[in-house]
C-alpha positions as a printed Julia matrix, in Angstrom:
414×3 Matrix{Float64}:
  -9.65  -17.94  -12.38
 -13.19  -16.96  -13.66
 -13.33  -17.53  -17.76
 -14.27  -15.16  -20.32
 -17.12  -18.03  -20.87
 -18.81  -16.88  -17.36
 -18.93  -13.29  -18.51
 -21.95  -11.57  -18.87
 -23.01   -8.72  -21.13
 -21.41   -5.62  -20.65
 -24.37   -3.6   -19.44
 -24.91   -2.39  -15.85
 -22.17   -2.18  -13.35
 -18.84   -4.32  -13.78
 -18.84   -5.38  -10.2
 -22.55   -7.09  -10.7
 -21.38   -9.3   -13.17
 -18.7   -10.59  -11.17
 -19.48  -14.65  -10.02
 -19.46  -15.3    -6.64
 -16.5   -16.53   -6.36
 -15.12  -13.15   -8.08
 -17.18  -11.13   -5.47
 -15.89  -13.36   -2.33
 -12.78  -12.49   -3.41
 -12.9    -9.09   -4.09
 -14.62   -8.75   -0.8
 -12.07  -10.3     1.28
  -9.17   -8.95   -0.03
 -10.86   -4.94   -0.06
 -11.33   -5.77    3.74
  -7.96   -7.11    3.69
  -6.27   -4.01    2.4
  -8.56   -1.29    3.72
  -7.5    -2.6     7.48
  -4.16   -2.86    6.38
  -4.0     0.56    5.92
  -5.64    1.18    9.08
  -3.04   -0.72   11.12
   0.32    0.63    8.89
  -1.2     4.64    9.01
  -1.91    4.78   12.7
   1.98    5.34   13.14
   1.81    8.58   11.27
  -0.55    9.46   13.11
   0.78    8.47   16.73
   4.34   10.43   15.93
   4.01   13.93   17.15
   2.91   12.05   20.13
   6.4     9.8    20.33
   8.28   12.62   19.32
   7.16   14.6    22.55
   6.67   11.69   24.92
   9.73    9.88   24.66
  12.03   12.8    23.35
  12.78   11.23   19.9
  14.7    13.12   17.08
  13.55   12.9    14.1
  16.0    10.72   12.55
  14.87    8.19   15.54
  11.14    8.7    14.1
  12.16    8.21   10.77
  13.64    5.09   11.78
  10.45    3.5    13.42
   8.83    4.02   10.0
  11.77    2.8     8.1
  12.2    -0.47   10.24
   8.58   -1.74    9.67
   8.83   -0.99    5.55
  12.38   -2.74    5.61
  11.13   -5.54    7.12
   7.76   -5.72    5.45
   9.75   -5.94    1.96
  11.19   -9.48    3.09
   7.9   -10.78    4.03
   6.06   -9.41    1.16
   9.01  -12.18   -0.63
   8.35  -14.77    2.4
   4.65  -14.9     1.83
   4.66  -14.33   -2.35
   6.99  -17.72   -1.96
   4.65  -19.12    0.71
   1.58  -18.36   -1.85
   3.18  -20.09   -4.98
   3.75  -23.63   -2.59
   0.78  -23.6     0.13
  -2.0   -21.27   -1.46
  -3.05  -17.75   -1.67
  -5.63  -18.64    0.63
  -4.15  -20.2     3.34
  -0.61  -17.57    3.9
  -3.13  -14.36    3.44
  -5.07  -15.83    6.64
  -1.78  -15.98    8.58
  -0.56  -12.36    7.54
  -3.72  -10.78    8.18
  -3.78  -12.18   11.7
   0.53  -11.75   11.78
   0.17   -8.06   10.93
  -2.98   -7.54   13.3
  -1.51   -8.84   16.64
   1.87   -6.95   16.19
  -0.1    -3.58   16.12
  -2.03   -4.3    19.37
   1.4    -5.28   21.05
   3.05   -1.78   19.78
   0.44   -0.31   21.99
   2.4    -1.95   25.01
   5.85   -0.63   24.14
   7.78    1.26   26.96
  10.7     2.99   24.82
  11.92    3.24   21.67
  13.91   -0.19   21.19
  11.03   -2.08   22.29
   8.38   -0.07   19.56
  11.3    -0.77   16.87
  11.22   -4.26   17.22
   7.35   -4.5    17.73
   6.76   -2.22   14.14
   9.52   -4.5    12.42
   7.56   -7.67   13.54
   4.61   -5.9    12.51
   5.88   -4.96    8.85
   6.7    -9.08    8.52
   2.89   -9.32    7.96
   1.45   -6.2     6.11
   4.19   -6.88    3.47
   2.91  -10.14    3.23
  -0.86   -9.22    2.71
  -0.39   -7.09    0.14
   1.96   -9.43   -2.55
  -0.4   -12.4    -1.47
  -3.61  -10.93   -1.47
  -2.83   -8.79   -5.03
  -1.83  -12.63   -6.46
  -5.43  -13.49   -5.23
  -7.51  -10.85   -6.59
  -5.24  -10.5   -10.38
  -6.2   -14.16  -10.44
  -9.29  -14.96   -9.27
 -10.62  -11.71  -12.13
 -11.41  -12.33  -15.31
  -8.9   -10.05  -17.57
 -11.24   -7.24  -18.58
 -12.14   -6.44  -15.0
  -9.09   -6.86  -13.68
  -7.48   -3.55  -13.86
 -10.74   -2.31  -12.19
 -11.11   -5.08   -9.5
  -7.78   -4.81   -8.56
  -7.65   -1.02   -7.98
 -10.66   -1.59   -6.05
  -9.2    -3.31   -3.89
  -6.65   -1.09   -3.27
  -8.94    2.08   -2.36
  -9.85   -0.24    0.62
  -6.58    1.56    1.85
  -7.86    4.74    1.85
 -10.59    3.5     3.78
  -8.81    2.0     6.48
  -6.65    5.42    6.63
  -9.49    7.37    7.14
 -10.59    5.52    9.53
  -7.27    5.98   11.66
  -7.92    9.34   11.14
 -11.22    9.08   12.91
  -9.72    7.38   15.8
  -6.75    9.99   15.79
  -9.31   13.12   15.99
 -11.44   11.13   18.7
  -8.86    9.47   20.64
  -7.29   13.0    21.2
 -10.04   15.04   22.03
 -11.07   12.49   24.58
  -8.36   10.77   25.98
  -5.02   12.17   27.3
  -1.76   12.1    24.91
   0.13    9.27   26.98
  -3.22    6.64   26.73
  -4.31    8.0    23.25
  -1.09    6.95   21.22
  -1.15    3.52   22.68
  -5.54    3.26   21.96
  -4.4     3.92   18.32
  -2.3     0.94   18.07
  -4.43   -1.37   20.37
  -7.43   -0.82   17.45
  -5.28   -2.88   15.44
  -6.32   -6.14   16.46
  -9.34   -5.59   14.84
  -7.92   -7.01   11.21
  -7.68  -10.72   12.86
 -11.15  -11.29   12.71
 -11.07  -10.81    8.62
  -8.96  -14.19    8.86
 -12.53  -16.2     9.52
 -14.46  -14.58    6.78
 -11.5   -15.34    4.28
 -11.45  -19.35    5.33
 -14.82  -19.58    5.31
 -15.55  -17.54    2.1
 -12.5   -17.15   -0.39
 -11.72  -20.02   -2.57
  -8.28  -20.86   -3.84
  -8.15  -19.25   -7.98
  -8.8   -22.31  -10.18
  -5.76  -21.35  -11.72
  -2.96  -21.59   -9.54
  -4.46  -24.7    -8.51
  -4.14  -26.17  -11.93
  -0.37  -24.93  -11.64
   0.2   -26.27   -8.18
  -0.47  -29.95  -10.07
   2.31  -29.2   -12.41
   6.21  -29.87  -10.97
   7.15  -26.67   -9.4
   9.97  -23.88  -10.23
  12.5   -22.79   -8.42
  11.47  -19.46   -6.91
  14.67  -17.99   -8.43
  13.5   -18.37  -11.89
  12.22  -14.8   -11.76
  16.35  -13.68  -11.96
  16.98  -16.32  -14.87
  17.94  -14.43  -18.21
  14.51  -14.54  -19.94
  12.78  -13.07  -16.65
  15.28  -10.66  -14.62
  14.8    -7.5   -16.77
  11.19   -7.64  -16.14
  11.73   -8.2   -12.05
  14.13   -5.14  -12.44
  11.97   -2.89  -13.37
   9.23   -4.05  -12.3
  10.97   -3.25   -8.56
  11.8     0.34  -10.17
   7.7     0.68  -10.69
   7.19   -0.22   -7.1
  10.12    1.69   -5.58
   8.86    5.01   -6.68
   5.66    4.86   -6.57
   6.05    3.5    -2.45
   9.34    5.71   -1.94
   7.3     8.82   -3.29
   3.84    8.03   -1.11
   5.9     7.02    2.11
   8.15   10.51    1.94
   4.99   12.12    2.32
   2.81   10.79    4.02
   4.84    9.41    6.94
   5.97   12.88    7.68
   1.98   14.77    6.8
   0.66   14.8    10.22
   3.98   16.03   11.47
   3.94   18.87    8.32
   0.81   19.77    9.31
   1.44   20.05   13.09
   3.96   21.99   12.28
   2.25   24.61   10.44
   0.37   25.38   13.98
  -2.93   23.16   12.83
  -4.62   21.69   15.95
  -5.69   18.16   16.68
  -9.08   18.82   15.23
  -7.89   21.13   12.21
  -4.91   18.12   11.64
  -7.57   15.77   11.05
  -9.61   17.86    8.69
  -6.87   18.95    6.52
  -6.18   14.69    6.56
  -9.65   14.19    5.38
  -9.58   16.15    2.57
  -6.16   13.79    1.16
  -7.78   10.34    2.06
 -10.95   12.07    0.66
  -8.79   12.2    -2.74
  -6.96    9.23   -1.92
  -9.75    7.24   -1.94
 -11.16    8.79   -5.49
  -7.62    8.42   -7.01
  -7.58    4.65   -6.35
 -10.93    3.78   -8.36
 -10.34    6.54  -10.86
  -6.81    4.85  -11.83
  -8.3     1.48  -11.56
 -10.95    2.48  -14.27
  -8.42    4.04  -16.09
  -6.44    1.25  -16.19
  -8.8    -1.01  -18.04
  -9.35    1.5   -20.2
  -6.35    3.26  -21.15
  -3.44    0.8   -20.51
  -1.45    0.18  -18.05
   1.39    1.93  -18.6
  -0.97    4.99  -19.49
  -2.15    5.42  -16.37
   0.96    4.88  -14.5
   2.64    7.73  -15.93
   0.11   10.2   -16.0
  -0.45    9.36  -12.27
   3.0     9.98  -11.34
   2.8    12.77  -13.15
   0.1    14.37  -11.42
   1.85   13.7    -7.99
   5.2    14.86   -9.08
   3.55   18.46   -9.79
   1.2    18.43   -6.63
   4.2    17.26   -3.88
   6.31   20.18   -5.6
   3.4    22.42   -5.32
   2.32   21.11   -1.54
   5.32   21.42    0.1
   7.92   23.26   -1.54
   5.51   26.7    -1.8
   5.08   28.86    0.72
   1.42   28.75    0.28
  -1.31   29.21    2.5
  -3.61   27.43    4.84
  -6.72   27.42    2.39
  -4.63   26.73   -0.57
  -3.24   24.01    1.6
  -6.56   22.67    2.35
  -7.51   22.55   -1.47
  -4.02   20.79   -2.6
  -5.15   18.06   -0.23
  -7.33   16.46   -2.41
  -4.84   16.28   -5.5
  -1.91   15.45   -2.77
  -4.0    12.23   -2.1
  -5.52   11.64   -5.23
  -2.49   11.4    -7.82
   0.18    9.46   -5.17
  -2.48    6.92   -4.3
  -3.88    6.38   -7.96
  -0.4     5.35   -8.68
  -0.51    2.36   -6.83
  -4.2     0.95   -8.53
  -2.85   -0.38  -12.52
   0.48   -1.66  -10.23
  -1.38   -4.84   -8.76
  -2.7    -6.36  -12.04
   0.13   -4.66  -13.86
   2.74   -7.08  -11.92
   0.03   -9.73  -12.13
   0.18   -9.57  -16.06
   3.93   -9.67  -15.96
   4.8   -12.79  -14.25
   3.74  -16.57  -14.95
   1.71  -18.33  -12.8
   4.28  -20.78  -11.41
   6.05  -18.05  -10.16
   3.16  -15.2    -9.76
   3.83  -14.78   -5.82
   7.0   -14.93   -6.06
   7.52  -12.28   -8.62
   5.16  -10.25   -7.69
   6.22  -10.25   -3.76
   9.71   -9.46   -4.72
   9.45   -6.99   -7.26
   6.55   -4.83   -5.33
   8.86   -5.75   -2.04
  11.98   -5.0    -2.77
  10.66   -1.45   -4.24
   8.96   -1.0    -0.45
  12.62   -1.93    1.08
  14.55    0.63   -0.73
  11.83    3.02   -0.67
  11.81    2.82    2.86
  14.4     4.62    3.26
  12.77    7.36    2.35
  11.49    8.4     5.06
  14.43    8.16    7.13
  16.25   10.25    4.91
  13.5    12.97    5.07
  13.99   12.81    9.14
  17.63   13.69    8.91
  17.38   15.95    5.96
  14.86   18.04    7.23
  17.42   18.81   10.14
  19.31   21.07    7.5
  16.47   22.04    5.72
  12.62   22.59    6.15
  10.77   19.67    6.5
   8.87   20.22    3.44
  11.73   21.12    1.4
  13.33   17.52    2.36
   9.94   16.11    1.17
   9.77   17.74   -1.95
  13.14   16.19   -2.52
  12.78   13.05   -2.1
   9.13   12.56   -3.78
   9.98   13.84   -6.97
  13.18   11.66   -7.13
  10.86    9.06   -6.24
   8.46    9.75   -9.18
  10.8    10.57  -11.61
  12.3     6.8   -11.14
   8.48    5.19  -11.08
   7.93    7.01  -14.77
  11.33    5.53  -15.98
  10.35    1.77  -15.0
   6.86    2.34  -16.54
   7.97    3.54  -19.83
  10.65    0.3   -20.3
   7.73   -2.43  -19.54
   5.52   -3.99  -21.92
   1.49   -2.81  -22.09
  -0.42   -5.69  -20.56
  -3.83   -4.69  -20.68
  -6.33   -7.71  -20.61
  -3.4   -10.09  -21.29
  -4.47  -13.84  -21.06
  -2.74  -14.97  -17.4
  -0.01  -17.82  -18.22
């Protein structure tokens, strides 16, 4: 990791006094995330589509999401474990590629069982990018950028997401239903290039491989006594905040569709949330650095809590619909920005991936459910309703975790 001895004067913009081996990494893991995002939000965006071709309920739909989030939560732990023994480096090359081929196979799938097993695979290597390449970036940051760097990084996924969009509102208008699901998911493979740039350019964080010389810990020390509170709650950070942003946004396109909103008019209303999506990421990131933590979490979850209740539980219009869009995206995602260096700050070094990857992994598992629950609750009650419900349960458990953590705002990594 970069000293506070390399740092320059505070003028001009943070990212310009980064070193290069700062930048390399900021720029590989944004890329990394933002087509992340492109590869895990082309489902939402591909469901109307499954729903009608292959005559799926909406429990089954719920389950195609759920399968890929279960599964990504054990290799978000695989590849945090993998990180703390091989290198940061090395395991977020193989998830990128991992995550990347399993999305242009789900293009191929003839029936449901077949596209459950191919999104499962698939979730084996987008949890895995995220807990190793958040590890990367906390370390490889000097602390007082960290917050910001780190957020960055995660508005790559609004990025990627809008870009999925973009193919959804094309792909559409061009191509018939049958072939245009199936062109969303064969875009996918575009992610496994990013694996070249990241050997060639990223360099392992001087840090961990200072710790890598030192005799290694058992990757259970994060549930000894001194530790397990922290991985707790930690979990209960990452569980609402994921739980709350999967209830919704699995199920938007759907919502939207179902509101009478054409292909076209789907992917403008869309626009308008990764529009604030994308905002709320480097807004929280900023805020982060300079507020605390803990700060921004709560007043993030805040926001979405009111907006989600607002959104979907109102009978409001389609203007007012349009406007909420931008708050719908802004407050969920900005959630997620203080979470990366947050967890960073909270775990040693020796046992950074594996702490992190658990923690922000098992919160995706449970909060997987989620959406799941939304597809069979929405079968007694509007769709909206059932997303209201779950979201603000969601939220309300995210501010609980927050409040019971430390601050760890430009906190000295151990």
């Amino acid at each position: 990791m970069s000293g506070e001895a390399g740092a320059t004067t505070d003028g001009g913009l943070w990212i310009g006094q980064l070193d290069g081996a700062e930048r390399s990494a900021l720029v590989g893991t944004f890329a990394g995330w933002m087509l992340d995002g492109l590869d895990v939000m082309i489902y939402s965006f591909v469901l109307p589509s499954l729903i009608a071709l292959w005559q799926m309920s909406k429990g089954e739909a719920g389950l195609l999401g759920t399968s890929a989030l279960l599964l990504s939560s054990l290799g978000g732990w695989i590849a945090g474990v993998a990180a703390d023994r091989f290198g940061r480096v090395r395991v977020l090359q193989l998830t990128i590629v991992w995550f990347a081929v399993f999305t242009f196979l789900s293009g191929f799938a003839q029936n449901f069982e077949q596209l459950l097993v191919l999104r499962g695979l698939q979730g084996l290597g987008f949890g895995g990018e995220w807990a190793v390449g958040s590890v990367l970036i906390g370390e490889a940051i000097r602390p007082r950028f960290r917050g910001r760097a780190v957020g960055t990084v995660q508005s790559g996924w609004a990025i990627g997401w809008g870009i999925a969009a973009a193919c959804y509102t094309v792909f559409f208008a061009v191509m018939p239903q049958h072939i245009a699901w199936r062109a969303m998911f064969w875009v996918g493979l575009i992610p496994a290039g990013l694996a070249v740039y990241v050997r060639r350019h990223v360099k392992e964080p001087e840090l961990h491989v200072k710790t890598m010389a030192a005799p290694r810990k058992s990757v259970l020390e994060i549930f000894s006594v001194g530790m397990l509170r922290t991985t707790l709650l930690a979990s209960l950070v990452a569980l609402g905040a994921q739980g709350g942003y999967y209830a919704i946004n699995t199920w938007l396109p759907l919502y939207l569709n179902a509101r009478g909103l054409s292909v076209t008019h789907t992917g403008m209303y869309l626009m308008v949330v990764i529009g604030g999506s994308f905002a709320g990421y480097l807004v929280s990131a900023h805020l982060a650095d300079k507020l605390g933590r803990r700060v921004t979490l709560v007043l993030f979850a805040v926001g979405a809590f009111v907006t989600v209740f607002f959104y979907t539980a109102f009978p409001i219009g389609d203007r007012a619909t349009l406007l909420l869009g931008f708050p719908l995206g802004f407050f969920p995602s900005g959630s997620f920005s203080p979470m990366g260096a947050f967890f960073t700050e909270l775990f040693p070094t020796s046992v950074r991936g594996s702490g992190q990857g658990f923690s922000y992994n098992l919160g995706r598992g449970v909060g997987a459910v989620f959406p799941t629950l939304v597809g069979y609750f929405s079968v007694r009650m509007k769709l909206g309703h059932a997303i209201a419900l779950f979201a603000i349960c969601a939220y309300l458990l995210m501010i609980v975790g927050v409040l019971l953590l430390p601050e760890t705002r430009e906190a000295e990594l151990r």
